[in-house]
MARVEXDREN-157593 format. One line per 2 residues: number of its first residue (from 0); their letters; for each residue x, y, z of N, C-alpha, C. Coordinates in steps of 0.02 Angstrom, whole numbers. Each point is the difference from the previous one (the first is absolute). Layout:
BEGIN
NUM	a	X/Y/Z/X/Y/Z/X/Y/Z  ...
***
This chain:
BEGIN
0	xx	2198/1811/-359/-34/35/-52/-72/9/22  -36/65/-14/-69/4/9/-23/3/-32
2	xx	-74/-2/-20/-47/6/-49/-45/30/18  -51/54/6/-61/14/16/-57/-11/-78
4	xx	-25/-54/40/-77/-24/-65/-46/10/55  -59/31/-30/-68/4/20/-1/44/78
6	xx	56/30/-8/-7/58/78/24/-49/56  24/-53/-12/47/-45/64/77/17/-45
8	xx	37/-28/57/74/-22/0/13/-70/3  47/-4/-54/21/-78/2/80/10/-6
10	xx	37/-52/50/72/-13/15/18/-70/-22  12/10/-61/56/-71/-44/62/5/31
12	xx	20/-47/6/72/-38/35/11/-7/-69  44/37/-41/43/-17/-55/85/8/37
14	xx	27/-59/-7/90/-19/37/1/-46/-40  88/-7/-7/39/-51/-38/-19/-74/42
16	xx	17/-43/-46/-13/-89/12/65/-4/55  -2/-51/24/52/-17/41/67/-21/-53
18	xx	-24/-43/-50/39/5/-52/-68/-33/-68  44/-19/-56/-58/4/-29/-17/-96/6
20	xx	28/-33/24/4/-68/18/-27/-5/66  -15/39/50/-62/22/72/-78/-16/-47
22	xx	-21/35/-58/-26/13/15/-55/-80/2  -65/17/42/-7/-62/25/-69/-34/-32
24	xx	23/-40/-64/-70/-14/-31/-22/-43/29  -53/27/38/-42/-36/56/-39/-83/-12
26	xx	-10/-2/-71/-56/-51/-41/8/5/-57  -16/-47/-21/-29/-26/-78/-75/-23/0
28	xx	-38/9/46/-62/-11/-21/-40/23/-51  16/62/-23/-49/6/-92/-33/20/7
30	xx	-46/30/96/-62/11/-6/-5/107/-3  -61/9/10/-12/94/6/2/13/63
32	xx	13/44/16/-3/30/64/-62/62/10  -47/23/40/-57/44/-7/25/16/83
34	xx	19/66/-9/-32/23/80/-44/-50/39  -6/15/51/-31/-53/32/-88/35/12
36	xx	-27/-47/5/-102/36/0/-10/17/77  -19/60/-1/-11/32/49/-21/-40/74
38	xx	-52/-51/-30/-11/-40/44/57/-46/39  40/-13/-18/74/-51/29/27/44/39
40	xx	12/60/5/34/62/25/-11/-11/77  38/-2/40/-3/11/74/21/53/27
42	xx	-19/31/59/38/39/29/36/-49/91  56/1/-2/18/-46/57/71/56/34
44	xx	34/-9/37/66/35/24/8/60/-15  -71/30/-19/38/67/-36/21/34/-50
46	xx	-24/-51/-56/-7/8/-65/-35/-56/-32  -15/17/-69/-35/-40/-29/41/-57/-38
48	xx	-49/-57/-7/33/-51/-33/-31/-42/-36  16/-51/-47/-7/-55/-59/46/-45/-6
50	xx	-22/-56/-4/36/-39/-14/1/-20/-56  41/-28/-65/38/9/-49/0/-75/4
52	xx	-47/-49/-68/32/-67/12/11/-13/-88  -9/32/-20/5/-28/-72/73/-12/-20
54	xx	8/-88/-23/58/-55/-2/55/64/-15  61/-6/37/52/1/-20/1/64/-2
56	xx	-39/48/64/10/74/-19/-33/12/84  -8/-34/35/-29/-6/43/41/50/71
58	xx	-52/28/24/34/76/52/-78/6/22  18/100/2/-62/25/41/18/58/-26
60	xx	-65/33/6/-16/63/-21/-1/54/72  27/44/20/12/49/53/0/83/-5
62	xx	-52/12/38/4/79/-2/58/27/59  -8/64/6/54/22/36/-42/11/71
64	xx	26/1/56/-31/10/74/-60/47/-16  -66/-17/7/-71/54/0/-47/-53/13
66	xx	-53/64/18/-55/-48/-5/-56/48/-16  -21/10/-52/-63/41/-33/-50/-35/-24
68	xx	-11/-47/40/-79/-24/10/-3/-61/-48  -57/-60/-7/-11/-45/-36/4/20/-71
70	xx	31/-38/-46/27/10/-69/-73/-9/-40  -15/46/-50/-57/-9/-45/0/-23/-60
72	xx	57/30/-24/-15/-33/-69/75/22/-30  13/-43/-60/86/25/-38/-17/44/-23
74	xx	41/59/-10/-2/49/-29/74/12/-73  40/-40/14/66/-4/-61/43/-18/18
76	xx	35/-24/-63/67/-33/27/40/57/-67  60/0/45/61/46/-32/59/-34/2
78	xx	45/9/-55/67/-32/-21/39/68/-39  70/-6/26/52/45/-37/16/-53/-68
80	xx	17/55/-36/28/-35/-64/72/20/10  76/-34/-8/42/36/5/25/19/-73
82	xx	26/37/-16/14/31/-55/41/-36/-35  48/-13/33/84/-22/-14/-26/-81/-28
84	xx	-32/-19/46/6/-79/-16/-84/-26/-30  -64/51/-11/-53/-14/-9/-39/-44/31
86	xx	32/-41/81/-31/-30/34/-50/42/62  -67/-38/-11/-43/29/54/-13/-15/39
88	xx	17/29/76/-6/-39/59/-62/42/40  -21/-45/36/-48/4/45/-8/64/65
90	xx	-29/61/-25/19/46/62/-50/-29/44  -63/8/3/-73/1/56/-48/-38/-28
92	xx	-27/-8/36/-81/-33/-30/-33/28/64  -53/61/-21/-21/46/63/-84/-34/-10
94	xx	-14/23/62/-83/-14/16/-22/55/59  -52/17/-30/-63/54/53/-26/-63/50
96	xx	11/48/84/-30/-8/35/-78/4/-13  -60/-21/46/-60/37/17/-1/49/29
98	xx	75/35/13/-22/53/34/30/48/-65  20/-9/-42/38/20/-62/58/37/-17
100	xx	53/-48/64/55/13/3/31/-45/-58  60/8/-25/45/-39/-41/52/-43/49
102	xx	10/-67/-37/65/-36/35/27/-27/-71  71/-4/28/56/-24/-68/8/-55/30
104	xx	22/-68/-22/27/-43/13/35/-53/-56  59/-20/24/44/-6/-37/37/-78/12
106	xx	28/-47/-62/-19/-62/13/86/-36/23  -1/-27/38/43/-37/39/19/-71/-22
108	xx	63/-28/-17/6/-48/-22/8/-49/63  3/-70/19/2/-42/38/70/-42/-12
110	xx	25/20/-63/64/-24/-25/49/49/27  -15/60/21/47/45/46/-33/52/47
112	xx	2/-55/36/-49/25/62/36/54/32  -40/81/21/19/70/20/54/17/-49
114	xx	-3/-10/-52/58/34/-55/-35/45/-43  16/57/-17/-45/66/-44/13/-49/-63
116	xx	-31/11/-53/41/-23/-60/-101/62/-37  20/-38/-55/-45/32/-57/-11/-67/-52
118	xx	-65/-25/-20/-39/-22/-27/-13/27/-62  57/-55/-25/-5/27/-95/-52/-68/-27
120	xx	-25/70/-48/-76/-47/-21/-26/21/-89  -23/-25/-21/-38/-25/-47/-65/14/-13
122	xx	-35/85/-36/-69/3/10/-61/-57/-32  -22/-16/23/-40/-48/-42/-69/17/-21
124	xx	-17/78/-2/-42/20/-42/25/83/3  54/32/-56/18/56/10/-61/53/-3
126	xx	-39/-23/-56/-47/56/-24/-23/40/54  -11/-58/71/-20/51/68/25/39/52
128	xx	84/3/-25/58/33/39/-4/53/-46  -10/66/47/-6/56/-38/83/52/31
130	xx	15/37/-53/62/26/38/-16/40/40  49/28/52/7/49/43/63/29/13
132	xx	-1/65/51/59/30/-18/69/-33/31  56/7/-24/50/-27/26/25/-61/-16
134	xx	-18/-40/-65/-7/-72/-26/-29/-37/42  -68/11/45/-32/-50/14/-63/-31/-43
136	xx	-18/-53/19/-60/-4/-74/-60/-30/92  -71/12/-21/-44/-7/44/-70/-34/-45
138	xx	6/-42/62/-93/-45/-29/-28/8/56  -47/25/-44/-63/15/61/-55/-44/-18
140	xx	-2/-46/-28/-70/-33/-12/10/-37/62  -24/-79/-1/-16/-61/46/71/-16/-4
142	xx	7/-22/66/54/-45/30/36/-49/-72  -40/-58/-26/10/-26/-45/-19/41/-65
144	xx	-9/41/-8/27/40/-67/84/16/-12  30/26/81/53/0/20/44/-55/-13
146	xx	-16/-64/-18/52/-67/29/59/14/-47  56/-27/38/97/16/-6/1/-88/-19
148	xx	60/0/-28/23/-55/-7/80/15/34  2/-44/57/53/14/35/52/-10/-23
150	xx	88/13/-5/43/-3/-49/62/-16/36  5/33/55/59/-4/41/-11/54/76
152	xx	19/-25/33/10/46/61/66/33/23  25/55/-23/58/22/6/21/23/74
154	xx	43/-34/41/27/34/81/30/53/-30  -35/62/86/40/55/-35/74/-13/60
156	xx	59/47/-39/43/16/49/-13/50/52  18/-25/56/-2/45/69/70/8/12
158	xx	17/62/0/77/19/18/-28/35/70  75/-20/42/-25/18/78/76/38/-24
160	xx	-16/80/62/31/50/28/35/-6/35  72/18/-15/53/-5/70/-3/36/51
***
C-alpha cells in the first residue's frame, strides 16, 4: 500500500499474520515508545540506525540502504489505521537531513530478528496525529509528542514462489 503525505512516498507492509497465535508480543513492559532523537541516529553499513532498548520491546530502528547526509532533526512519525480491525501500526518515523533530504525508518523487533512484521500501537497523545490520505494519521510535532504505547508486534507472512 502507498501513501503520498507531504510530497514523499511511503510503503506500508500491510500482509496477513503467520497465524493469529505468530503473532509475536514482544513485552509486557508498559512503557511508550518515541521515535528515536535525532541525536542516537547513526549512519553505519549503509543505512541508518537506533537502537531500541525500552524493557520488553527492545530492537532497532532502520532506514533503507542511503546515505543523505548527517540527520537534523525529526520531522514525523506516521501510522496506518486499519479499517477492518481499528488497529494502528507503525508506518515511518522520517527525519531531515542537513542537507534536507528525508529518511524513513522503520522499527525492528529483536524478538524476530530480519522478520517484516508491523508494530501495532497505542497513540498516547492523539490530539497530535493529524489525518492523511489513505487512513494514515501523522504527527509532526516533537519526537515525544509522538510516543506509541507498544501493543504487539505482528510477523508478517512471506510466501515464497515456485
Amino acid at each position: 500500500m502507498r501513501s503520498t503525505t507531504r510530497g514523499r512516498t511511503i510503503v506500508l507492509i500491510v500482509a496477513g499474520l503467520l497465524s493469529s497465535g505468530m503473532a509475536a508480543a514482544a513485552g509486557t513492559g508498559g512503557g511508550t515508545l518515541a521515535c528515536p532523537a535525532p541525536h542516537r541516529i547513526v549512519f553505519s553499513a549503509g543505512a541508518y540506525s537506533a537502537l531500541e532498548a525500552t524493557v520488553g520491546w527492545e530492537g532497532e530502528w532502520r532506514s533503507a540502504s542511503t546515505q543523505q547526509g548527517p540527520v537534523a532533526r525529526f520531522e514525523s512519525a506516521l501510522v496506518h489505521r486499519d479499517a477492518s480491525t481499528g488497529d494502528d501500526k507503525l508506518a515511518a518515523c522520517t527525519y531531515e537531513t542537513k542537507n534536507g533530504r528525508l529518511i524513513d525508518m522503520a522499527y525492528y523487533s529483536s524478538s524476530a530478528p530480519g522478520r517484516l512484521g508491523n508494530l501495532v500501537v497505542r497513540l498516547v497523545e492523539p490530539g497530535h496525529w493529524q489525518p492523511e490520505p489513505g487512513g494514515f494519521l501523522e504527527c509532526a510535532g516533537s519526537a515525544q509528542q509522538c510516543r506509541m504505547v507498544p501493543l504487539r508486534f505482528e510477523s508478517l507472512r512471506v510466501r515464497q514462489i515456485p
